[in-house]
N, C-alpha and C positions, 0 to 999 in steps of 0.2 A: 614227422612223417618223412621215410627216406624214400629216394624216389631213384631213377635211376636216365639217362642220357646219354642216347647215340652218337656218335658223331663219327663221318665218313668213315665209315663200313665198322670195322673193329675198335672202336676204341671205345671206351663204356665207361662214364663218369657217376658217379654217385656222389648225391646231392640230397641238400635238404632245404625246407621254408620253416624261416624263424623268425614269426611274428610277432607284435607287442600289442596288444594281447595275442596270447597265444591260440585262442580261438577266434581270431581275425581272417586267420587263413581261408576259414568257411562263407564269411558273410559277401552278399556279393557287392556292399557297397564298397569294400576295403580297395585300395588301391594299392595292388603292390609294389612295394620299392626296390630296385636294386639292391641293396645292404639287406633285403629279408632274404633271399637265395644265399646260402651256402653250401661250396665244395667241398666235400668230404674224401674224396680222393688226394692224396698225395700225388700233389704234379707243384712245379716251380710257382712262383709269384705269378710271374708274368702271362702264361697259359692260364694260372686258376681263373684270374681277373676278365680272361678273354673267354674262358668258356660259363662262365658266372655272368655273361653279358651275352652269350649265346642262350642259354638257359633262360634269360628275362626275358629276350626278344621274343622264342619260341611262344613262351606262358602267354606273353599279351598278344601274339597275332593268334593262337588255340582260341582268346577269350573274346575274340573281336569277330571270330568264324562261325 
């Protein structure tokens, strides 16, 4: 499932959740990990790493709301 992420005004990251099992993504007991978010945009190491940890934070404060 590719998803897609704003970050301050223009800039638009495209991502995805790559879970083991791959039908984990659904269940609401699964805890997601960091290492199941990936970027699929072409940006450097260091930005992916940092917007790939913007991307988890959002997820678990959405699931906590």
């Amino acid at each position: 499932m590719k998803s897609y992420y704003k970050k301050s005004g223009t800039e638009i990251y495209q991502y995805k959740l790559v879970t083991d099992p791959p039908e984990a993504m659904y269940w609401s007991t699964y805890r997601l990990k960091k290492r199941d978010v990936k970027v699929i945009t072409n940006v450097e190491r260091d930005e992916k790493i940092q917007i790939r940890t913007e991307i988890y934070n959002d997820i678990i404060q959405n699931e906590l709301s």
